[in-house]
C-alpha positions as CSV (number, residue, x, y, z in Angstrom):
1,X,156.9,147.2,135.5
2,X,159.7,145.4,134.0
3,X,159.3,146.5,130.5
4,X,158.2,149.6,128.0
5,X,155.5,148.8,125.7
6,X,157.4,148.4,122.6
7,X,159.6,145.9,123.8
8,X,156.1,144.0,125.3
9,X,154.8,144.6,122.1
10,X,157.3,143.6,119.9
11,X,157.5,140.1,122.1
12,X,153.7,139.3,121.2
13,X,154.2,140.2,117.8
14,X,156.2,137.3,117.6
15,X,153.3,135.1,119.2
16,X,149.9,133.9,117.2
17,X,147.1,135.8,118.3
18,X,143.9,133.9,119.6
19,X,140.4,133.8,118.7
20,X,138.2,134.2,121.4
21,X,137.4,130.8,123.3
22,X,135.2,130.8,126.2
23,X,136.7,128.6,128.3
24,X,140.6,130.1,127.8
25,X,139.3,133.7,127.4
26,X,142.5,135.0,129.4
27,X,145.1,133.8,126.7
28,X,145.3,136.3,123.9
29,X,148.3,134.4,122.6
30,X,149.6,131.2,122.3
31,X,153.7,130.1,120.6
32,X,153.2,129.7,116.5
33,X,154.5,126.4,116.7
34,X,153.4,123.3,118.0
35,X,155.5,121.3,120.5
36,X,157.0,117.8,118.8
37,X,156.0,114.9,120.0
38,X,157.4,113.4,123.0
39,X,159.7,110.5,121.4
40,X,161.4,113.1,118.8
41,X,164.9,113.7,119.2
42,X,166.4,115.8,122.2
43,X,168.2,118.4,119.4
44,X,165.5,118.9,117.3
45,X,163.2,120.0,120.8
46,X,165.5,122.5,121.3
47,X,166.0,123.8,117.9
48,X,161.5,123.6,117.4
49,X,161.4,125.9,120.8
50,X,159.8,123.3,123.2
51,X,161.7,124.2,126.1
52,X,161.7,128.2,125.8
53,X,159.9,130.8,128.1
54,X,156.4,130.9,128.2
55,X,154.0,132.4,125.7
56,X,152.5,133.9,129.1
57,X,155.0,136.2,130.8
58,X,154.6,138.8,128.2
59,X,150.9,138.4,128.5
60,X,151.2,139.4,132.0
61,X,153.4,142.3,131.5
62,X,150.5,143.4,129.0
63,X,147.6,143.1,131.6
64,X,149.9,145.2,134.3
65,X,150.6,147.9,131.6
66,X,146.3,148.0,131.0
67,X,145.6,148.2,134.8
68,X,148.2,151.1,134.8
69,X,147.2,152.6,131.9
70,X,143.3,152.6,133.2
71,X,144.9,153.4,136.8
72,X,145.9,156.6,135.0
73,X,142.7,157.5,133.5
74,X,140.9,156.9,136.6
75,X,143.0,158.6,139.3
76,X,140.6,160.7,141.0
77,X,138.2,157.5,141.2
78,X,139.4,154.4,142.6
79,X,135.9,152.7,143.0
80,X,135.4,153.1,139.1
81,X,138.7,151.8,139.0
82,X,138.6,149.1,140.7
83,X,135.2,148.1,138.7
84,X,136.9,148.7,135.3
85,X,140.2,146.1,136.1
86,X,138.4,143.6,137.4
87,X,138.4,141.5,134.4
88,X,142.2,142.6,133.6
89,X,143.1,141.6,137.3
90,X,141.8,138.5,136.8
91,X,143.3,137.8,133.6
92,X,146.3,138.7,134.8
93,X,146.1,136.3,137.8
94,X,144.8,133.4,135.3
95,X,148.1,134.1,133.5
96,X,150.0,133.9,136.5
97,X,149.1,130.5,137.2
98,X,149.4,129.3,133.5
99,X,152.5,130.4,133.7
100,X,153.8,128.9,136.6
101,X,152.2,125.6,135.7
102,X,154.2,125.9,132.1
103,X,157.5,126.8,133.3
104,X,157.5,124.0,136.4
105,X,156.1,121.1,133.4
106,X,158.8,122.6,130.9
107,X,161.7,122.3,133.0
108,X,160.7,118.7,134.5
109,X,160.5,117.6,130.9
110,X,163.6,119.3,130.6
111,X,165.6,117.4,133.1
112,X,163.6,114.3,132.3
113,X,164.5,114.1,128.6
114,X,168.3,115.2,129.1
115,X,168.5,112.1,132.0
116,X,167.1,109.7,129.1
117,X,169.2,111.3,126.3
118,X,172.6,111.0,127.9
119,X,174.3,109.1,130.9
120,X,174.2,111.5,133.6
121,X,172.9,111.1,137.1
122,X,170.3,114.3,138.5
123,X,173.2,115.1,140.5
124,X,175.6,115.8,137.0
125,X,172.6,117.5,135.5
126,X,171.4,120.1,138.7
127,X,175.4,120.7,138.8
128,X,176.1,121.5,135.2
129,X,173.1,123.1,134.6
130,X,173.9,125.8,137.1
131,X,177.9,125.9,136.1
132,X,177.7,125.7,132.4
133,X,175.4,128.2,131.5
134,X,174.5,129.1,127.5
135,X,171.6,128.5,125.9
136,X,170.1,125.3,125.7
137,X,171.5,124.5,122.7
138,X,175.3,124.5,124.0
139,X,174.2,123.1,127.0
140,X,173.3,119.9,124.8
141,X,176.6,119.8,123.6
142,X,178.2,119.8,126.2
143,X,176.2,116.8,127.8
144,X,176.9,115.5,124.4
145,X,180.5,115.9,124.3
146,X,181.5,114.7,128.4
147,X,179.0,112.3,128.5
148,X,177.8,110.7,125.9
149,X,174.3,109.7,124.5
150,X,172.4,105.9,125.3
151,X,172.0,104.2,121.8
152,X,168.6,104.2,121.5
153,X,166.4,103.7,118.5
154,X,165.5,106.7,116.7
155,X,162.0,105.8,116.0
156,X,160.2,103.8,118.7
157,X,158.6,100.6,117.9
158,X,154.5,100.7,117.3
159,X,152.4,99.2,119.3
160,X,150.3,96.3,118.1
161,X,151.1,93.9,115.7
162,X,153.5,94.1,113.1
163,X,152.5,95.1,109.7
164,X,152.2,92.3,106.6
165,X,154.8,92.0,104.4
166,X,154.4,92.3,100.7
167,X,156.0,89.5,98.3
């Protein structure tokens, strides 16, 4: 296991806890704020937390230290054992997939909204992202500072026809 309990602990603190929901009822936690939407500034993405690690790697780390924990308890009885975890090593593999699904849609949006923000090529992206290192934050200044944003509108236009004007 990668980490003691009070450091697992003290990283779900910082998640909401969940009500039960019957069809989710492997996620105990879920990130206390909501993603922007999807034309909101680059910057601001970064600075709300859309792009950080998943709410769901602690999660895991939780389930493996249960299953250890009941491992413990039940060492002269693996059959009971293996009875007792089975919801916990399901859980844990539900997480698993969550996770991977999050992180592989986080950084494609990632990539996707740094190609619209500034004029870089995937090529100038996959390099720097590798070579500049930093958090995310300096990484967008960077991009900002060699090369440059597009000059798009900050609000997109609505759909639809235009409101009346009052006289």
């Amino acid at each position: 296991m990668a980490h003691s309990i009070e450091v697992i602990e003290k990283k779900l603190s910082e998640l909401q806890k969940l009500n039960y929901n019957q069809f989710f009822w492997w996620r105990r936690w879920n990130r206390k704020t909501k993603p922007l939407h999807k034309y909101s500034p680059l910057i601001d993405k970064i600075k709300n937390g859309d792009y950080d690690e998943s709410p769901y790697l602690f999660q895991i780390y939780y389930c493996d230290w249960e299953i250890e924990e009941k491992r413990k308890k039940y060492i002269d009885n693996m059959g009971e054992w293996a009875s007792e975890t089975t919801i916990d090593r399901n859980r844990r593999r539900r997480l698993r997939e969550d996770h991977e699904k999050y992180e592989k849609e986080t950084l494609e949006q990632l990539r996707k909204d740094f190609l619209n923000t500034f004029r870089m090529t995937k090529e100038d992206y996959e390099n720097d992202i590798i070579e500049v290192g930093g958090t995310l934050e300096e990484f967008y200044n960077y991009c900002e500072m060699r090369y440059g944003t597009f000059n798009q509108p900050i609000n997109k236009p609505r759909r639809g026809r235009p409101p009346k004007i009052k006289l």
